[in-house]
C-alpha positions in Angstrom: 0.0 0.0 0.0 1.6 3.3 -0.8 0.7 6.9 0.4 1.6 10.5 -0.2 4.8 11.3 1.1 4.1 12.6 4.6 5.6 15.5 7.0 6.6 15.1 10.3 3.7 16.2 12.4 3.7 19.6 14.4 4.8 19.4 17.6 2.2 20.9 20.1 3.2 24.2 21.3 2.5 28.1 21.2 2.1 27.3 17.3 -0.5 24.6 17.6 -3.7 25.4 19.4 -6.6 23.2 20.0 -9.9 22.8 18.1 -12.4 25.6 18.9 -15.2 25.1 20.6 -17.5 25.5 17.8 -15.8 22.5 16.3 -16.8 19.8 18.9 -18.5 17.3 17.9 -22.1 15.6 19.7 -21.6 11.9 21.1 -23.8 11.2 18.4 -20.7 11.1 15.8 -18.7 8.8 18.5 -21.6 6.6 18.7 -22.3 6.4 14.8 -18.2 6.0 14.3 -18.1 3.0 17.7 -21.1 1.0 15.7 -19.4 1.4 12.1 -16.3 0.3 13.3 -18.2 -3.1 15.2 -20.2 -3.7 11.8 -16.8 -3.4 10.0 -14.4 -5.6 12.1 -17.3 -8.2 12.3 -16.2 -9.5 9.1 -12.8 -10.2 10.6 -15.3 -13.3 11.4 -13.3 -14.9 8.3 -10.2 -15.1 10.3 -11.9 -17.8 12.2 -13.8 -19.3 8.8 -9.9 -19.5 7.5 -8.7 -21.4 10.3 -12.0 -23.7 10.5 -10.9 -24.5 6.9 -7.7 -26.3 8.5 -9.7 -28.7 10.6 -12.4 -29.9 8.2 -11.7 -33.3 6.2 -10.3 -31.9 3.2 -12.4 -31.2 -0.2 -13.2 -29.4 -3.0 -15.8 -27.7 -1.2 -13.6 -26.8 1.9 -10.8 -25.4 -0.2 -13.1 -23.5 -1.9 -14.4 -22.0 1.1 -10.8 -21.2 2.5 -10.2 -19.0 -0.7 -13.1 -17.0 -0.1 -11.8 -16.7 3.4 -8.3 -16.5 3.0 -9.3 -13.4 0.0 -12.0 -11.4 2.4 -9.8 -12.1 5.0 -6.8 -10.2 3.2 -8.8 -7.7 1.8 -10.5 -6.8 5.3 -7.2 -6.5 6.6 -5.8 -4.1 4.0 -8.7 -2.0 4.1 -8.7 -2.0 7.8 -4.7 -0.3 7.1 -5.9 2.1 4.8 -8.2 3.5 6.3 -6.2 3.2 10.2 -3.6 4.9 8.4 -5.5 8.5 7.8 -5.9 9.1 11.5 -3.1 6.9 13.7 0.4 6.0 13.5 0.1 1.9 13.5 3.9 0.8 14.5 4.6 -1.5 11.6 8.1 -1.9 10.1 8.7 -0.3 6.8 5.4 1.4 6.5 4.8 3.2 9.6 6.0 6.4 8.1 3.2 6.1 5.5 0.5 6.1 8.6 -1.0 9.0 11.0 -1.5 10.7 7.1 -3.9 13.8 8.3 -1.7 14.5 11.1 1.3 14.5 9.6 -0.2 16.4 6.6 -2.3 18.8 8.7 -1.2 21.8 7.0 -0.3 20.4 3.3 -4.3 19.2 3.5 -5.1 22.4 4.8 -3.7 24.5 2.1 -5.3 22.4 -0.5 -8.9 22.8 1.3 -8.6 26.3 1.2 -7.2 26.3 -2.6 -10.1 24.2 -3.3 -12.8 26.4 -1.5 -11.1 29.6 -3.5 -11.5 28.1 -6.7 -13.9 25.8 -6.9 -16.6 27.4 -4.7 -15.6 31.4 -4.8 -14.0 31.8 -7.8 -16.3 34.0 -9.5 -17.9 32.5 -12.3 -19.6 30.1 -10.1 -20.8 33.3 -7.5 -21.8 34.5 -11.2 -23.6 31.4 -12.6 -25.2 31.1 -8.6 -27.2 34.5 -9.2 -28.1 34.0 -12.1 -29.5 30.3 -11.4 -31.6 31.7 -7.7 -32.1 35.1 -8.5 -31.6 36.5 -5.4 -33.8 40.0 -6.0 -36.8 37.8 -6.0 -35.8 35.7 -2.8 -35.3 39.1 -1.2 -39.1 40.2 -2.0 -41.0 37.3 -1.2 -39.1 36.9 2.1 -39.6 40.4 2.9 -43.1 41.0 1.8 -44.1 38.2 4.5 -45.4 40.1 7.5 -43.4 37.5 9.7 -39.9 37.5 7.9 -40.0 41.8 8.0 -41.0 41.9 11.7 -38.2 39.2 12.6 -35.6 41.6 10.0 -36.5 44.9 12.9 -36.3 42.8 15.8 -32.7 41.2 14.5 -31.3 44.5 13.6 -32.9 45.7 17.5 -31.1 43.1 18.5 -27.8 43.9 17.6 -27.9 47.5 17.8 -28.2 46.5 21.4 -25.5 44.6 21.6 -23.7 47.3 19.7 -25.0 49.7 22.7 -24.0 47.3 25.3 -20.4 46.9 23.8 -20.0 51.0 23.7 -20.8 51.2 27.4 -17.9 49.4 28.6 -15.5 51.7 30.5 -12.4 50.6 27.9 -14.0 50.9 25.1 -15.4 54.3 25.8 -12.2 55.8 27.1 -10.7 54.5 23.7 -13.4 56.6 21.4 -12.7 59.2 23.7 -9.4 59.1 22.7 -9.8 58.2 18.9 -12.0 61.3 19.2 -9.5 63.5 20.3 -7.2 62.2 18.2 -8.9 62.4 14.5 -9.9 66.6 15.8 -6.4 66.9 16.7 -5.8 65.9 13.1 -8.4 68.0 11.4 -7.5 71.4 10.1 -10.7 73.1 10.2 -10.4 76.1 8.4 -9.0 73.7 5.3 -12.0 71.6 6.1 -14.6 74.5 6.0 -13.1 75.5 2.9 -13.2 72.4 1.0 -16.5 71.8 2.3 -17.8 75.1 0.7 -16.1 74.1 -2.4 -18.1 71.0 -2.5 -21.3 72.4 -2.0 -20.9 75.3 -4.7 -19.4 73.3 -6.9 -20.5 73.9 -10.7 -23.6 76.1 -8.9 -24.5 73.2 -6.5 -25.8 75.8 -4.3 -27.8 77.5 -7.0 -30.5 74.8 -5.9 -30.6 75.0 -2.4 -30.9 79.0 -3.4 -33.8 78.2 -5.7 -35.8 76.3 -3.0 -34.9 79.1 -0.1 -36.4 81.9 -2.7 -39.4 79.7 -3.2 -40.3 79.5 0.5 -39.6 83.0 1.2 -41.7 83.9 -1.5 -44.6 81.4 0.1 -44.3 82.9 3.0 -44.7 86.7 1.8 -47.7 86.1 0.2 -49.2 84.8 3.2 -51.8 87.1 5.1 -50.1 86.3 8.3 -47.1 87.9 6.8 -48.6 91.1 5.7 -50.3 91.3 9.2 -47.3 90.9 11.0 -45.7 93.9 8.6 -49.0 96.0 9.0 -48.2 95.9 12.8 -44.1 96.6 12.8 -45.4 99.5 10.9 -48.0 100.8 13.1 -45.7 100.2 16.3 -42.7 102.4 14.4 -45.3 105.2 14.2 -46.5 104.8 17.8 -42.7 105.2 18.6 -41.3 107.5 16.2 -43.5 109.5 15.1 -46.4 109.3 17.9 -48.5 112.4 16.9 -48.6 111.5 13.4 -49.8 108.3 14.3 -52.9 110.1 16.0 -53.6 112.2 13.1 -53.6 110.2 10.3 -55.1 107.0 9.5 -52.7 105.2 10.6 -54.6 101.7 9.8 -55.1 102.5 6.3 -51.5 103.7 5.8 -49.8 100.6 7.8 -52.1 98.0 5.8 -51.4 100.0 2.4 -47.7 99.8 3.2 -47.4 96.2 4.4 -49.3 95.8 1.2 -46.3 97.6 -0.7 -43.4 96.1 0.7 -44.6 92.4 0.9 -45.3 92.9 -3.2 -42.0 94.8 -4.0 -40.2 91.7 -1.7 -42.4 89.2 -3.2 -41.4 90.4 -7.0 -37.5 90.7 -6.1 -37.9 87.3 -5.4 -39.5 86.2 -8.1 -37.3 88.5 -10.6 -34.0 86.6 -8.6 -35.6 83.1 -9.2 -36.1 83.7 -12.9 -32.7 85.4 -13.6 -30.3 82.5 -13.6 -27.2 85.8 -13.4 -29.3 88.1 -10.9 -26.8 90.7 -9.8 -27.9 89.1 -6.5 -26.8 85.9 -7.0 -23.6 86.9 -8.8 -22.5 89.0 -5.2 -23.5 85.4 -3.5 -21.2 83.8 -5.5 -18.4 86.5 -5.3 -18.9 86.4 -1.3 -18.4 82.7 -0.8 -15.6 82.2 -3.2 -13.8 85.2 -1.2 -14.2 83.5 2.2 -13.1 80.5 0.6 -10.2 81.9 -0.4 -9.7 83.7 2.8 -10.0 80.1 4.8 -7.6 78.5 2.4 -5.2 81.5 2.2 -5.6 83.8 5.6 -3.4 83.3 8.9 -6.3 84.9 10.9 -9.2 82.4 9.7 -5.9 79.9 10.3 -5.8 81.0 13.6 -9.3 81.0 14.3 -9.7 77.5 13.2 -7.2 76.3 15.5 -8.6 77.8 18.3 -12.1 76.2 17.3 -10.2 73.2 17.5 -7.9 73.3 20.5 -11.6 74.3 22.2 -13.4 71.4 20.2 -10.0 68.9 21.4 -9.5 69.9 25.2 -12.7 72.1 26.5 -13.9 69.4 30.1 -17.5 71.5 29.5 -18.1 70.6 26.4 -16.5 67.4 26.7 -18.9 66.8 30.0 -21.6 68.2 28.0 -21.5 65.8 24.7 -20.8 62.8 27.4 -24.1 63.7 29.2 -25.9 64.2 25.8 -24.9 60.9 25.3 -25.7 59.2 27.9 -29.4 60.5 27.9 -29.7 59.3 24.4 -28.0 55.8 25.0 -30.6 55.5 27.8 -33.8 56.7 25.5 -32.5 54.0 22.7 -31.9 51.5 25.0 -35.4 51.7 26.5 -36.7 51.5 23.0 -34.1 48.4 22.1 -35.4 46.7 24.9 -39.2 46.9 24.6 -41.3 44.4 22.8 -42.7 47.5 20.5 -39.7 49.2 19.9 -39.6 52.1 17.5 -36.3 51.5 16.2 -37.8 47.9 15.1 -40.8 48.9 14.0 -38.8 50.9 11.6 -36.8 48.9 10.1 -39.5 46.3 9.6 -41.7 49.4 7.7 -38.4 49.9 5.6 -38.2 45.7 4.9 -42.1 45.9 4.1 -41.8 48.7 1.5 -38.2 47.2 0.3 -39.8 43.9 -0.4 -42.8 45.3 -2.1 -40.3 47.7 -4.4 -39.1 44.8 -5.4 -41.7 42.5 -6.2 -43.5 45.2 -8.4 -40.6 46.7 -9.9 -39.1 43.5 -12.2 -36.6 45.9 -14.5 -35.6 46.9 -10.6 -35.2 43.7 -9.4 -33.5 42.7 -12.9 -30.5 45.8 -12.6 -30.4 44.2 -8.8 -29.2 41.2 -9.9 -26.8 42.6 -12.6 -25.5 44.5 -10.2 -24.6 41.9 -7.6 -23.5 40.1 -10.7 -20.9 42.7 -11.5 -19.9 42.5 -7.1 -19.3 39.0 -7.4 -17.5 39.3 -10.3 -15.1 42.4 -9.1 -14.6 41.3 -5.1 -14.6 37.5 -5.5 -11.0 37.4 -5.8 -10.2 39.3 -3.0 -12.9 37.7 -1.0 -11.4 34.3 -2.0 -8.0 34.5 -2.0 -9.0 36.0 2.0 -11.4 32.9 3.0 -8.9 30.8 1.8 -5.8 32.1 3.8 -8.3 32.0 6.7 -9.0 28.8 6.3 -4.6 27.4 5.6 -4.0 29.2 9.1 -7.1 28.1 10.7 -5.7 24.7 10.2 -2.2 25.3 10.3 -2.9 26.3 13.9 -5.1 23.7 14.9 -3.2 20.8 16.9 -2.3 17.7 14.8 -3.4 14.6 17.1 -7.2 16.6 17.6 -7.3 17.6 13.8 -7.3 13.7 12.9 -9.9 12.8 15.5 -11.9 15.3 14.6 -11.9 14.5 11.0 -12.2 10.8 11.9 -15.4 11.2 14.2 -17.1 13.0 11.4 -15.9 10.6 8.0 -15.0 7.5 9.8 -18.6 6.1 9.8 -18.7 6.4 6.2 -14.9 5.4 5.5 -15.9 1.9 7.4 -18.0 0.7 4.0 -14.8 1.1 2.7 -13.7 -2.0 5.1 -16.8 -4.0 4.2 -16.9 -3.5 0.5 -13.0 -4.9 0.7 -13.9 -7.5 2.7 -17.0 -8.8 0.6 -15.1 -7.8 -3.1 -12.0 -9.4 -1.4 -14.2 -13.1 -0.7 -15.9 -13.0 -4.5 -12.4 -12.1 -6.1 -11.2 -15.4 -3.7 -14.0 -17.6 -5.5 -13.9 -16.4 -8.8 -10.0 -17.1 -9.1 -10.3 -20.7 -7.3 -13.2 -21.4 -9.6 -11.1 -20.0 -12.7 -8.1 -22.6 -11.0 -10.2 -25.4 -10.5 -12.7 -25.0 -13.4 -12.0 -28.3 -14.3 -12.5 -30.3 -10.9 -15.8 -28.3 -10.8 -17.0 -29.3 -14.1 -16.6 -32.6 -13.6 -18.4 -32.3 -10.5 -20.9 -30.3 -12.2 -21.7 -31.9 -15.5 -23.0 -35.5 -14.5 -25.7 -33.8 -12.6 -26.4 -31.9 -15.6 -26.4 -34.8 -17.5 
């Protein structure tokens, strides 16, 4: 029998740890692998056929029987070293080095799993040929459009928001995003930022849009009566103060309405003449204004200065810092009443947001078609990465499990099924022993045969 050249095992040491816990097995799988191995090494009953055949008066009959048993005999015990030899060293001269074969090739077999997980199972053509064969757009919507499967999605994601929660409110772990916080404003230039930030938003006119939408409103809200009321009254108050016997001499209710009347149509038409002029003089001294205090925060030691007092304050101030940590800690209380009741808000949510996902996606097929393209073109782009990642997990996984448990575990989980391998080389083993002692003796059985026939 010949094997693949082995390695000396690793010796147990920092380098070799034991199997996790999530790798223990039940004592189901030693039961199963106990009873295989009896079923198995109950053939070995051929041993005692064989030497039975050493008693009994001699015959054609009786020979014939000891080359069944003398084959299934041989076979049964060179399957029983075969498959021994995977998971034990059996001390046997010349060929023990060819036995304990998982152990000594812990990490050699390791490597090749992973190789064979990268490329056979996350390589992406087969992530590709996967999408396309489940569609995985129209799993999403039926299992979200169930009632059940959207309220179990908000209480999951309550779940671990509270664990999230629970993890920031250990004493460590907040004095380290204290400190990361400190750190990344120590880092930030903030009249830099301000400035990049403004050149963001006003970008190729960016901002024109958000001015648009302000000029809209304002004009909304000068056409309203409330508004003109409220300037009918700053009017008549500025008479009663500045020019109080005017104000009891003429009609001061007709003049205050007829002015508020004036000024919210001459504000109301600038407006309107500023929303319909794309280059309103207006608009133009806008423009002008925030690309000069862009330039003066990119350019200007005093804005520099400023800035780093803003953040030297934001950095070191204990009042605001007590401030934001009592801010927090009223909200972290608030969310974590809501994580932890049965009707919490936060799940409630998120199962409104699965609902409408779901149904999205069962009404919209071209949506649920570019879906699937999409995670098409993923799979195709990050599977490599993803792969080549898994698969290095895996090699040091195993590379730092412990040989001797490695084989056992391996063996409680495949022996069962390796003992057929015993019995079917046990049972070929016997019919190959009859069918070369009836090809030996064909003639002697003939002639026993043929007078019957006859």
């Amino acid at each position: 029998m010949h094997a693949p050249t082995t390695e000396e095992p690793s010796p147990r040491g920092p380098g070799a740890a034991s199997l996790p816990a999530s790798s223990a097995v039940s004592p189901d799988h030693a039961r199963q692998l106990a009873r295989a191995k009896r079923q198995a090494t109950g053939l070995l009953v051929m041993v005692l056929v064989f030497a039975l055949t050493h008693v009994l008066p001699p015959g054609l009959w009786v020979s014939c029987l000891r080359a069944v048993a003398e084959a299934a005999m041989v076979g049964a015990l060179a399957d029983w070293f075969a498959v021994s030899a995977l998971f034990r060293r059996i001390p046997l001269p010349l060929v023990h080095r060819h036995t304990d074969i998982i152990a000594r090739n812990k990490d050699r077999i390791g490597g090749n799993l992973a190789s064979f997980v990268r490329d056979e199972f996350l390589d992406a053509p087969s992530l590709v040929a996967l999408i396309r064969r489940h569609d995985p757009a129209d799993l999403l919507a039926q299992w979200l459009t169930a009632p059940a499967n959207a309220q179990l999605l908000g209480r999951q994601v309550a779940r671990l928001a509270l664990t999230a929660l629970d993890t920031v409110e250990d004493e460590r772990i907040q004095a380290f995003l204290a400190r990361a916080a400190r750190a990344l404003v120590g880092q930030l230039d903030i009249s830099r930022s301000m400035a990049a930030a403004l050149a963001a938003l006003t970008h190729e006119g960016r901002h024109q849009a958000l001015v648009d939408a302000l000029l809209a409103r304002l004009g909304e809200s000068v056409r309203k009566p409330e508004t003109r009321a409220f300037v009918a009254e700053t009017l008549l108050q500025w008479l009663r103060r500045e020019h109080p016997l005017k104000q009891k001499m003429l009609p001061t209710d007709w003049l205050t309405g007829k002015g508020a009347g004036a000024i919210t149509h001459a504000v109301d038409a600038l407006l309107k003449t500023i929303a319909e002029d794309p280059r309103h003089e207006l608009r133009e001294a806008l423009d002008g204004a925030v690309e000069r205090l862009i330039e003066r925060l990119q350019t200007d030691p005093d804005w520099a200065r400023r800035g780093e007092e803003v953040r030297r304050y934001l950095q070191n101030d204990e009042v605001l810092a007590r401030y934001v940590r009592h801010l927090w800690q009223d909200v972290r209380r608030k969310l974590r009443e809501d994580l932890l009741d049965e009707d919490s808000q936060l799940a409630q949510r998120v199962a409104g947001m699965g609902r409408w996902l779901g149904r999205s996606l069962a009404q919209d097929a071209a949506l649920r078609v570019r879906l699937n393209v999409r995670l098409e073109l993923w799979a195709a782009t990050f599977a490599p990465e993803v792969a080549q990642s898994v698969a290095e997990h895996i090699q040091a996984t195993v590379q730092r499990w412990d040989a001797s448990e490695t084989a056992r575990l391996v063996e409680l989980h495949i022996g069962p099924d390796l003992q057929y391998i015993r019995i079917n080389g046990t049972v070929v083993g016997g019919l190959i022993g009859l069918l070369l002692f009836a090809v030996a003796h064909a003639g002697a059985l003939w002639a026993l045969v043929a007078p019957r026939a006859g």
